[in-house]
Phi, psi and omega in degrees: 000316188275026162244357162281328188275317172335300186298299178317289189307328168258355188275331165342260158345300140345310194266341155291321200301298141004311180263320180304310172294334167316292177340299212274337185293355167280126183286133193256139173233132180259103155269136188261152166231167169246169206270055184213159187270013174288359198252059179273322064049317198232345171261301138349277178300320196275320192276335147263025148089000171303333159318303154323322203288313186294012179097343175281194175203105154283109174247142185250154185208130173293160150228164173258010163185177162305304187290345173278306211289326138351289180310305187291012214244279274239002193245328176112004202270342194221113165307301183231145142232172218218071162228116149102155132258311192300344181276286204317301152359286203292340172280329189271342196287331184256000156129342214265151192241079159299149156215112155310094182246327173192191209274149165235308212192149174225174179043200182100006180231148201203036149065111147236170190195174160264118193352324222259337225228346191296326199255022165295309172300002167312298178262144196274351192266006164273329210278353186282130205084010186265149150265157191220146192254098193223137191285167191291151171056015173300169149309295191278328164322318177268345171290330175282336184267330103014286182259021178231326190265346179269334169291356187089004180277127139282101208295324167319319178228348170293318150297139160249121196225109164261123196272098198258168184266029169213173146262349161298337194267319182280325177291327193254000138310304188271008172254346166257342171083023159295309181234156176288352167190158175216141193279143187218193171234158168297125037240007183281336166286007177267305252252314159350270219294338172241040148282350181109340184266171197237130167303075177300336178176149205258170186277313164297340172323304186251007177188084170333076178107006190317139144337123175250240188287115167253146148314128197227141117212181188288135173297341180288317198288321187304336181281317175285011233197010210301291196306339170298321204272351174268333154286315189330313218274308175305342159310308203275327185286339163286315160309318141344284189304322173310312171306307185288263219288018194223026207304329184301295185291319173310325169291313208273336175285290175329338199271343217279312184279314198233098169308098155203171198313138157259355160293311175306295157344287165304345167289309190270331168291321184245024191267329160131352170249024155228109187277135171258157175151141180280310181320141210277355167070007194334289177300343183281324192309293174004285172315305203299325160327290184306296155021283193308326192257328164312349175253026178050047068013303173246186116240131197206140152220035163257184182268183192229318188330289153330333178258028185218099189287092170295306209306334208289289196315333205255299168323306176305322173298318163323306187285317186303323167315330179276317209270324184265065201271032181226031204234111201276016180284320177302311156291004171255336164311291180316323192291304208320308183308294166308299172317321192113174173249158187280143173278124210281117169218158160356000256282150189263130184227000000 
C-alpha cells in the first residue's frame, strides 16, 4: 500500500513539475502600445491567450506617444511596439537601427475643428496662416504635411503647426481656440465629435489605404530572437481572425483598454476609416518614406528597405497554413501579401 501511495505521490509530483516547467518555458516580451483602438491586435492575442499559446508571456505597457514609446525600445526597456510609421521613419532617419517586421493598423487619423470653422478646412490651400495642433511624430501629422507640400503651401512658413505630447492635449486646445484645427488619432476624433467638435477630414481622406502603427523592433533583438518573433506575428494573425468573425467580443475586449462607449468603439473600429492587418505592408512603408523626405520631414539618402523585415509575417503565414490547411484566410492573407501593395497617392483637395 505505501508503495502505491509512494507511486501516486510521484507521479503527482511530476506532473506539477510538468506544468511548472511549461510556465517557465514561455518566452517573454515587454510590448508598448499606445491609447487607441487601432492596437487592437494586440488586446485581442493577450486576452484569448494566443500569445501563450504560442509560448510567450506578453506584458503590455502603455505610452502616451510614439517618440516615449520608441525611445523605450531604442534604450532596451521595451522589446516591441506598435507607433506609427512616421516615428519610426523618423528614429530610423536619425541613426537608431529599427526592423519594421509587420502590421497593426493603416488610417485611423482625422482633422477636427470647431463647427463654425469646419468648413475652411475642407480645401487644403485654406490652411495657410492657421494653427493646427498635432500630436509629435504622428502619423496622420505627416499625411497632412504631405498633401499641403503637394498643394504647395510650405507648412514651415505658410503655417503654423504646434505639437502637444497626447491626443487629449490637441483636442482640448481646439475646444479652447488654441489652435484652428487639430490632428488627431482613433478613438479621439469620435470622442471630438461628441464633444461638440467636428471631423473635417479623415487621413484616408487624403491619402488612401495609407500605413499607421507597425511593428518595431531593434534589429540585434529581431536577430537573436527570430523564432519568438515569428510567434508573435502567428499570434497576431489569430487575432486577425478573431477581429473579423467576432465583433460583439472584439469591441467588448477593446473597451477592457481604451475606456469609451462601446457603440462608439464599434463605430471606430468597424466603421470603415480604420484598416486592421499584421501585414508589414512593405511598400506602402517604402512610399511613406519617400512622403517624408519629399515633404522635408526627414533627411535621409538612405534606403528604407533594409529596415523592413517581410520574412517573420511570410513565415508565419506558412506555419498556420501548415497546421490549418482548410482554413481559407491564410491563403488569402498569402495572395494578398505576394501581390503588394496598391501605390499610394495624394487625392488633390
Amino acid at each position: 500500500m505505501k508503495r502505491i501511495v509512494t507511486i501516486i505521490l510521484s507521479l503527482a509530483l511530476l506532473a506539477l513539475g510538468g506544468v511548472t516547467a511549461g510556465a517557465a518555458e514561455l518566452h517573454k516580451f515587454k510590448v508598448g502600445h499606445l491609447p487607441t483602438s487601432g492596437h487592437l491586435l494586440y488586446f485581442v492575442a493577450k486576452e484569448k491567450g494566443f500569445f501563450q499559446q504560442e509560448g510567450l508571456d506578453v506584458e503590455l505597457f502603455r505610452f502616451t506617444n510614439s517618440g516615449e514609446g520608441l525611445t523605450a525600445i531604442k534604450s532596451g526597456k521595451l522589446d516591441i511596439g506598435s507607433f506609427g510609421t512616421s516615428a519610426p521613419l523618423a528614429f530610423i532617419a536619425n541613426g537608431a537601427d529599427f526592423t519594421i517586421f509587420g502590421g497593426q493598423m493603416g488610417e485611423g487619423h482625422a482633422l477636427i475643428a470647431k463647427p463654425e470653422n469646419a468648413a475652411r478646412f475642407k480645401d487644403l490651400k485654406n490652411y495657410r496662416g492657421a494653427t493646427i495642433g498635432a500630436i509629435r511624430l504622428a502619423t496622420g501629422d505627416v499625411v497632412f504635411r504631405a498633401a499641403l507640400h503637394q498643394a504647395g503651401l510650405d507648412w514651415r512658413k505658410d503655417l503654423t503647426i504646434k505639437e502637444f505630447d497626447s491626443p487629449a492635449a490637441v483636442q482640448e486646445a481646439v475646444k479652447k481656440g488654441a489652435v484652428d484645427a487639430g490632428l488627431t488619432w482613433i478613438p479621439y476624433y469620435t470622442m471630438a465629435e461628441k464633444q461638440g467638435l467636428a471631423v473635417v477630414k479623415y487621413s484616408g481622406d487624403v491619402i488612401k489605404s495609407h500605413t499607421c502603427c507597425r511593428q518595431v523592433a531593434l534589429t540585434s533583438t529581431v536577430k537573436a530572437r527570430q523564432a519568438d518573433f515569428e510567434k508573435f506575428m502567428v499570434a497576431l494573425l489569430k487575432a486577425y481572425r478573431f477581429y473579423q468573425g467576432n465583433h460583439k467580443e472584439t469591441v467588448d475586449i477593446v473597451a477592457k483598454y481604451v475606456q469609451i462607449d462601446k457603440a462608439d468603439l464599434n463605430k471606430d473600429i468597424y466603421g470603415g476609416h480604420l484598416l486592421v492587418s499584421p501585414d508589414p505592408h512593405k511598400e506602402s512603408v517604402v512610399q511613406f518614406w519617400d512622403f517624408m523626405k519629399k515633404a522635408d520631414y526627414i533627411k535621409s539618402r538612405d534606403a528604407i528597405e533594409p529596415h523592413i523585415n517581410t520574412a517573420l509575417y511570410a513565415q508565419a503565414l506558412t506555419n498556420l497554413s501548415r497546421r490549418e490547411p482548410k482554413e481559407k484566410l491564410w491563403a488569402s492573407l498569402d495572395r494578398d501579401f505576394r501581390d503588394g501593395d496598391p501605390t499610394l497617392h495624394i487625392k488633390k483637395h
